[in-house]
C-alpha positions in Angstrom: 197.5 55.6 75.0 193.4 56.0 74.5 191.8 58.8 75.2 187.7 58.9 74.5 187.4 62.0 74.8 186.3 64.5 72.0 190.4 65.7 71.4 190.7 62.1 69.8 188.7 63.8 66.8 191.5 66.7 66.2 193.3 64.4 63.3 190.1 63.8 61.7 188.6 67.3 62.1 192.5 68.7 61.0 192.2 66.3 57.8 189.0 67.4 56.7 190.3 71.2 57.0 193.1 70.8 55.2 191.3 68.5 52.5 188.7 70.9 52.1 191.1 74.1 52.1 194.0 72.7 49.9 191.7 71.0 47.9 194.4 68.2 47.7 193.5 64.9 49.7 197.0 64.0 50.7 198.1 67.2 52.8 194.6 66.4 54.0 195.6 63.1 55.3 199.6 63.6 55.8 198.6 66.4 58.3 195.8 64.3 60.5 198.3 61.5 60.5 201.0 63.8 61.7 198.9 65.6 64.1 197.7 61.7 65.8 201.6 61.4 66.1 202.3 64.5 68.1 199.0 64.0 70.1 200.7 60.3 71.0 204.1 61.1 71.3 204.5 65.1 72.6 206.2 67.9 70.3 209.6 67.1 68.6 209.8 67.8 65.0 212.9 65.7 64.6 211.4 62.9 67.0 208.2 62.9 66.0 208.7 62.6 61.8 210.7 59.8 63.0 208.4 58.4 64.8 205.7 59.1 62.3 208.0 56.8 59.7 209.4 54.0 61.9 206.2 53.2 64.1 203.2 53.9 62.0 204.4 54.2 57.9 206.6 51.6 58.3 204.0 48.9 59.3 201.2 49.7 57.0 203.9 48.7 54.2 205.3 45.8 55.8 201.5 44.5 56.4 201.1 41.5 54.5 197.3 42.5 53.5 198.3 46.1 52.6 201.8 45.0 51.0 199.8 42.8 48.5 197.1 45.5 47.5 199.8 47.7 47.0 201.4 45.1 44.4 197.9 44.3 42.9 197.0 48.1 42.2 200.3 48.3 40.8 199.8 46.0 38.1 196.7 47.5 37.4 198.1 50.6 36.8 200.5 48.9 34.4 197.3 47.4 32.2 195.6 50.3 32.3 198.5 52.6 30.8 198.8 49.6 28.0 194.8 49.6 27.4 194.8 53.1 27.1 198.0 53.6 25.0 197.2 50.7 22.6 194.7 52.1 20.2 192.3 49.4 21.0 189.4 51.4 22.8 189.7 53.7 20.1 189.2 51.1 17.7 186.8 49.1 19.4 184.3 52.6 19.7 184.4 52.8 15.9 183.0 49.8 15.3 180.4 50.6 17.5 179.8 53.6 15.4 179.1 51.6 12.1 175.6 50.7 12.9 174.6 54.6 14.0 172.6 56.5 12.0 169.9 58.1 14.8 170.3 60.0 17.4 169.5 57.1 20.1 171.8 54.8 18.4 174.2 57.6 19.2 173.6 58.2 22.9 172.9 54.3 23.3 176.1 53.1 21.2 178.5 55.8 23.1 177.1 54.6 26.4 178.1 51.3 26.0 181.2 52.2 25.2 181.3 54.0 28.2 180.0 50.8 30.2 182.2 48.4 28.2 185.4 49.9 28.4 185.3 50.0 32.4 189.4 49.4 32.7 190.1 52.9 33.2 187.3 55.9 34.6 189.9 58.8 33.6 190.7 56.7 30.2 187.3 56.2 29.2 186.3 60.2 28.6 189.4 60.3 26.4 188.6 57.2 24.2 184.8 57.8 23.6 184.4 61.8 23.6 186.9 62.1 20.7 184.9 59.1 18.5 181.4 60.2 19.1 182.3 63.7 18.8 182.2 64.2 15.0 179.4 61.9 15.4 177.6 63.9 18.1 177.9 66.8 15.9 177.0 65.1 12.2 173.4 64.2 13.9 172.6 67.6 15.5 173.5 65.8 19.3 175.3 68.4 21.5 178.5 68.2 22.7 176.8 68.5 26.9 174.5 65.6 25.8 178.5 63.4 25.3 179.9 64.8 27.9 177.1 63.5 30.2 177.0 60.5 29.0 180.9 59.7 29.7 180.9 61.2 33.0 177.3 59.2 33.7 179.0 56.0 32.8 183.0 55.9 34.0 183.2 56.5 37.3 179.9 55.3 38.0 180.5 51.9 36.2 183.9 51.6 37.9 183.0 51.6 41.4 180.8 48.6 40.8 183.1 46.2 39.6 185.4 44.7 42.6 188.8 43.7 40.2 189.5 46.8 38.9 191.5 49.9 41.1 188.2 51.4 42.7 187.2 47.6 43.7 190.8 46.9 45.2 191.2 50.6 47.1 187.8 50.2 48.4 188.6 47.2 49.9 191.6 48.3 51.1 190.0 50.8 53.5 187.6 48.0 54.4 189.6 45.7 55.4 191.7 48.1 57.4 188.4 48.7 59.7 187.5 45.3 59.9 190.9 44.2 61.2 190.5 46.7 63.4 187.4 46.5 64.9 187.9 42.1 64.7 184.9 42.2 62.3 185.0 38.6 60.2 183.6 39.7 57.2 186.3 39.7 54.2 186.6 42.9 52.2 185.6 41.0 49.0 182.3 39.8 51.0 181.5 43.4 51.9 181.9 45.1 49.1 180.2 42.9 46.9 177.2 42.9 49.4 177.3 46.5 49.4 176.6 47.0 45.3 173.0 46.9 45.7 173.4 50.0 47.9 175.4 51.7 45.9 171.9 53.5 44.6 174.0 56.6 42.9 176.2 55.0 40.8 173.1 52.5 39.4 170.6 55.7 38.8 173.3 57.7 37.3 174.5 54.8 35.0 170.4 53.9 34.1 169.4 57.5 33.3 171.2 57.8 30.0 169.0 54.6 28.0 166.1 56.4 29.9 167.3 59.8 28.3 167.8 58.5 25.3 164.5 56.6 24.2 162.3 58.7 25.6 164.2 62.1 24.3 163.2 63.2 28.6 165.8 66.2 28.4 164.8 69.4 30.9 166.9 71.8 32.3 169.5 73.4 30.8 170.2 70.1 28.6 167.1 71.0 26.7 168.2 74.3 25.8 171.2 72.9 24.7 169.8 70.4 23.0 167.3 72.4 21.2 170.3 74.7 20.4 172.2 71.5 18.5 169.0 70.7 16.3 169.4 73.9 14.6 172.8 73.5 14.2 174.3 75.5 16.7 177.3 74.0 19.0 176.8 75.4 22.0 179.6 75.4 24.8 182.5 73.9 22.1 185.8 74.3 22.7 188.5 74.1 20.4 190.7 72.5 23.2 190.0 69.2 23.6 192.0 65.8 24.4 192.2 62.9 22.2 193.3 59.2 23.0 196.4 57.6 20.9 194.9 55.9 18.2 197.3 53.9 15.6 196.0 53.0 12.2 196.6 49.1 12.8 195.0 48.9 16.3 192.3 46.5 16.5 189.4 45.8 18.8 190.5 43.0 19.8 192.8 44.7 21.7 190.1 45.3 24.2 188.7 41.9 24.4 191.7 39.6 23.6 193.4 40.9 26.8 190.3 41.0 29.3 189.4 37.6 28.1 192.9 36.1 28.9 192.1 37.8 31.9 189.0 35.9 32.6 190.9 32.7 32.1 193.6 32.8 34.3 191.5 34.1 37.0 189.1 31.1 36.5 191.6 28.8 36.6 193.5 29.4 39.1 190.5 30.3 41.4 187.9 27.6 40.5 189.9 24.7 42.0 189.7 26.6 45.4 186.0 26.5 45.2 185.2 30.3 43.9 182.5 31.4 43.1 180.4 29.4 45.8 183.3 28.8 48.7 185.0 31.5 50.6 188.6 32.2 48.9 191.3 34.0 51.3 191.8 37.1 50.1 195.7 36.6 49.9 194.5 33.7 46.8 192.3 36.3 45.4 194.9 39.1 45.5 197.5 36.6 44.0 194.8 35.3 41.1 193.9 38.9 40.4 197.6 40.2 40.1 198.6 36.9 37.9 195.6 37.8 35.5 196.2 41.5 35.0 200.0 40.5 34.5 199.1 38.1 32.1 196.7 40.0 30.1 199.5 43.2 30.2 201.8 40.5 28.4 199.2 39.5 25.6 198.6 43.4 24.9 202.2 44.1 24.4 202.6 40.6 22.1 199.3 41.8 20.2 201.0 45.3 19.9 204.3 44.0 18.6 202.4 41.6 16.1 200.3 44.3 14.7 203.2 46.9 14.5 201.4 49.4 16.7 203.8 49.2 19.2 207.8 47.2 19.2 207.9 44.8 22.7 210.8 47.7 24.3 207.8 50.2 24.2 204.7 48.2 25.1 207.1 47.4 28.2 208.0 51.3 28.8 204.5 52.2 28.8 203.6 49.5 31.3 206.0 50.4 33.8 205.5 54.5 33.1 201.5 52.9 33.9 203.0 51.0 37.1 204.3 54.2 38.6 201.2 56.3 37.8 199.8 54.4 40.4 201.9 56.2 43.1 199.2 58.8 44.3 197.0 56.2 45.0 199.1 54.4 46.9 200.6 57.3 48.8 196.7 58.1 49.5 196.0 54.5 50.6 199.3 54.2 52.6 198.1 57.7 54.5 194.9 56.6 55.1 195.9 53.6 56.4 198.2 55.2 59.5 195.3 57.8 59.8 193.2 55.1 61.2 195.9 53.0 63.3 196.5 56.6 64.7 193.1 57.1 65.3 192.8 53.3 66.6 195.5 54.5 69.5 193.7 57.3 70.1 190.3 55.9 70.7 188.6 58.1 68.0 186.3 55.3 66.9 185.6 54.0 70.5 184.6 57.7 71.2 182.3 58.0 68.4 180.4 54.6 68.8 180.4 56.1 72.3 178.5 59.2 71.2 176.5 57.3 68.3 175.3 55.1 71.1 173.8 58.1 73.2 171.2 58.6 70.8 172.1 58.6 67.1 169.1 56.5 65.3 171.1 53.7 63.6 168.7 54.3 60.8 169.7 57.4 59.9 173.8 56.5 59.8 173.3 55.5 55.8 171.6 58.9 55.1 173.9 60.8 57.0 177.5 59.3 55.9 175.8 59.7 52.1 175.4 64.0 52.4 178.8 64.3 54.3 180.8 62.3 51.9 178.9 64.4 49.0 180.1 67.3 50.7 183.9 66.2 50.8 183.6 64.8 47.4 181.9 68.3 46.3 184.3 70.6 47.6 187.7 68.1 47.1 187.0 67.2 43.9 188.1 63.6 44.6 185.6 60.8 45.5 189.0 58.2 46.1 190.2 60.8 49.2 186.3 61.2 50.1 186.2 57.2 50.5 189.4 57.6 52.8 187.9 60.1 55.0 184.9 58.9 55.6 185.7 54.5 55.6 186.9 55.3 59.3 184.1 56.8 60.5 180.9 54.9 59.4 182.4 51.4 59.6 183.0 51.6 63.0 180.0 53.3 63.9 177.6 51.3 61.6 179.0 48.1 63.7 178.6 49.8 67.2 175.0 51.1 67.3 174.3 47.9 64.6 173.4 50.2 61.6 172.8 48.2 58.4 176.7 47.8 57.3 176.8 47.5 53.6 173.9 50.3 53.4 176.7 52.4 55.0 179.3 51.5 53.0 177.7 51.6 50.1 176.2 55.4 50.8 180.1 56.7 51.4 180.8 55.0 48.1 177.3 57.1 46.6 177.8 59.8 48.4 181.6 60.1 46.8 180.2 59.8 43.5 177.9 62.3 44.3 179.8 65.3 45.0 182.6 63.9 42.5 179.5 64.9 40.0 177.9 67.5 41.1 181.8 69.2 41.0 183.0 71.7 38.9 186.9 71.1 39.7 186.4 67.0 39.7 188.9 65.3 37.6 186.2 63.2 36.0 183.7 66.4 35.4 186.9 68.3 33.6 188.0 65.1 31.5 184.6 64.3 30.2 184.3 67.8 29.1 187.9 67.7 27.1 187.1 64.3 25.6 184.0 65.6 24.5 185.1 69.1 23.3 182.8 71.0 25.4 183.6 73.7 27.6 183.7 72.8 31.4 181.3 75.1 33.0 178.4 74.1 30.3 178.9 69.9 31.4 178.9 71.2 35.4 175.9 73.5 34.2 174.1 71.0 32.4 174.7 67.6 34.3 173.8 69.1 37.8 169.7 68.7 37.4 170.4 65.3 36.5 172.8 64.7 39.0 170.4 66.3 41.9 167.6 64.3 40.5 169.7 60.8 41.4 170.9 62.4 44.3 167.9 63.5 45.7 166.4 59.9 44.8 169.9 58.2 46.3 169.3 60.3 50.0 165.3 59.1 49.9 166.5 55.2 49.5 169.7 55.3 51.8 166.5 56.5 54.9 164.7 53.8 53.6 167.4 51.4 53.5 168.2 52.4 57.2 165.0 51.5 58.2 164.2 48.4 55.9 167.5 47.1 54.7 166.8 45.1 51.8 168.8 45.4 48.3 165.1 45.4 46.5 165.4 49.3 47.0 167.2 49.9 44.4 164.6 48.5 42.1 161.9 51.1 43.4 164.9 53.4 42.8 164.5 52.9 39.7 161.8 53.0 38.8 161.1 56.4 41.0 163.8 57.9 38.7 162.1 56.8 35.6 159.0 58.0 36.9 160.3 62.0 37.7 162.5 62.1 34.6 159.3 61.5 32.5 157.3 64.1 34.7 160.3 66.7 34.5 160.4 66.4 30.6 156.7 67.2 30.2 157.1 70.0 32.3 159.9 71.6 30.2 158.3 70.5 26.6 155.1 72.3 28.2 157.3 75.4 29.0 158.8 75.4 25.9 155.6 75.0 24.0 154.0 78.3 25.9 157.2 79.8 25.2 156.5 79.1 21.1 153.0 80.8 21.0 154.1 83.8 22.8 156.6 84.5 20.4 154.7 83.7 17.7 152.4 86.3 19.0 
């Protein structure tokens, strides 16, 4: 049953409500997906959850695509827990703190931290906020300054790389428009095509070395700055979270595993020709599952050797880490039936229809980048943002022949975005715990900042649907360093004015 008329929206339109209402993504999706199924199938509440389990849940699980995502973000989940229960990023970020004794080497040394330990974005906040804090402190640094830095380089790092959980839900939602729409492009093609469009996640990442060596603070990151120099912690909090740590947990807990996992993708993927050939995505998803599975293995024998943890609880926190990974699924698994319901309903025919009536394909990239800013912004979750929105630009991108991977790669910017920009994200609250900082003062001091890229991120995605070329993101760039430096002088000329009226 199709129908291309403007009702087939109502699961969409009832999804974003309820996202935006609940604040919770999956009532979001669980009630678009069950108002598709009543809108196919009439009014029964016994029928129709039937229905809603046998003929659309049901065969997003038994998909052999989605059935092995599901499998690979599983043992992700399992590494992850392991990384992050280990001690090793913990150990690993005090190293990195040997060779400090300035304030760039500060900033500089806890961003790549940040940048190295990619694994995990929600892990990272709580390994490298409670190292640098001391540190942070001991130089006169505030506590905003660490908290911006974390939240500047998790996430934003994270949705870059392909092999972690962002890369493989991402791809996920991809693929499931694709196969829908008989698109042959693979989801690993596309995304990785798409990383030069992902302008928000590159500016936000680059404006912390910019920061850093050129001391270019304004806004209220100044003040707080200026408040640190003389010694005053401004926006501390006594609450703050700390990652497990373990007297005899090494950094090579951090390298030893990902390394391992290097290898075995290498070797099992090289002989089919990867890099340079096309690999199926069943191989990849096979390669990628074998290497996290390995690595998980090494980080429990390293664990075991170095008495931090016995094998019988390196094994509990992996599969405690395996079912962590449930939400994501249930929000993948959801967003998978929302757009096979929407598929029998015609919403994307209907809104290729309208985008074809006049909507200037160069202005889809711009406008799927301020309404998944807006999801992300009032949801607090860039991961349900990417589910929203994956179903509606994909298949309008292909039907008015918008540039693609500028679209996809302004719903992933846009998500990041909001996620930033938000006061209740889950990245915004964890980067102010791990640092120690109170949660209004990181939203209060990170939002000029994240404006700035935004602002910069909504210029290039216009330009990018006009010219289409990944050599935006260089003038990106270099716009951002340009305004940061402008923005500084500005406040350093403020707060110079400011000095000789007082001292008057």
């Amino acid at each position: 049953m199709e129908q291309t008329d403007v009702t087939s929206l109502i699961p969409i339109i009832i999804t974003l409500i309820l996202s935006l209402s609940t604040r919770n993504v999956v009532i979001g999706l669980f009630g678009g997906v069950l108002s598709g199924v009543v809108m196919l199938n009439g009014f029964n509440p016994l029928d129709t959850f039937g229905v809603l389990v046998k003929d659309h849940l049901v065969p997003q699980l038994t998909d052999s695509y989605n059935a092995g995502v599901l499998v690979l973000l599983v043992f992700i989940g399992g590494f992850v827990a392991l990384m992050e229960q280990s001690g090793g990023g913990h150990a690993f970020a005090q190293k990195v703190t040997h060779w400090v004794s300035t304030k760039c080497r500060a900033q500089i040394s806890s961003w790549f931290g940040g940048i190295f330990i990619f694994f995990s974005d929600l892990g990272t906040p709580l390994i490298v906020g409670p190292v640098f804090r001391p540190l942070f402190d001991k130089l006169k640094l505030s506590r905003q300054k660490l908290a911006f830095i974390i939240d500047s380089t998790s996430s934003p790092v994270a949705i870059l790389i392909p092999f972690i959980g962002w890369g493989v839900y991402i791809m996920g939602l991809i693929q499931k428009e694709f196969t829908a729409l008989n698109v042959d492009i693979t989801d690993w093609e596309a995304f990785v095509r798409a990383i030069p469009f992902q302008f928000y996640a590159f500016l936000a990442i680059f404006i912390v070395p910019l920061v850093a060596f050129k001391k270019l603070d304004f806004g209220p990151m100044a003040e707080a700055e200026e408040k640190a120099q003389r010694g005053i912690i401004t926006g501390g909090t006594k609450e703050s979270l700390t990652a497990f740590t373990h007297k005899n947990a090494k950094s090579s807990f951090v390298w030893a595993p990902l390394l391992v996992m290097a290898v075995v993708l290498i070797s099992m993927l090289a002989p089919l020709g990867f890099p340079f050939e096309k690999i199926s995505g069943s191989s990849f998803r096979a390669a990628l599952s074998s290497a996290y599975f390995f690595a998980a293995i090494t980080l429990i024998g390293l664990m075991a050797l170095y008495k931090v943890r016995n094998f019988s609880d390196g094994i509990s926190v992996y599969l405690k880490g395996m079912g962590n990974m449930m939400q994501v699924a249930i929000i993948l698994i959801l967003a998978w039936t929302l757009s096979g319901v929407g598929k029998d309903l015609g919403t994307a025919a209907y809104i290729a229809e309208q985008a074809q009536t006049g909507f200037p394909h160069w202005l889809v990239p711009a406008v799927a980048f301020l309404l998944s800013a807006i999801i992300s912004f009032a949801t607090g979750s860039s991961w349900g943002t990417f589910a929203i929105m994956m179903p509606l630009v994909i298949p309008t991108a292909i039907a008015i022949d918008a540039p693609l991977y500028a679209c996809i790669g302004a719903v992933l910017s846009g998500g990041l975005f909001g996620d930033h920009c938000s006061p209740i994200s889950e990245t915004t609250i964890l980067s102010s715990t791990g640092s120690g900082c109170d949660q209004f003062e990181h939203f209060r001091t990170q939002l000029p900042y994240a404006l700035l890229n935004g602002f910069i991120a909504l210029v290039s995605f216009v330009i990018a649907g006009v010219m289409n070329t990944p050599l935006i993101l260089i003038g990106a760039l270099i716009v951002q360093a340009c305004l940061v430096f402008a923005l500084a002088k500005v406040h350093q000329r403020h707060l110079k004015n400011k000095h000789v009226i007082a001292a008057l």
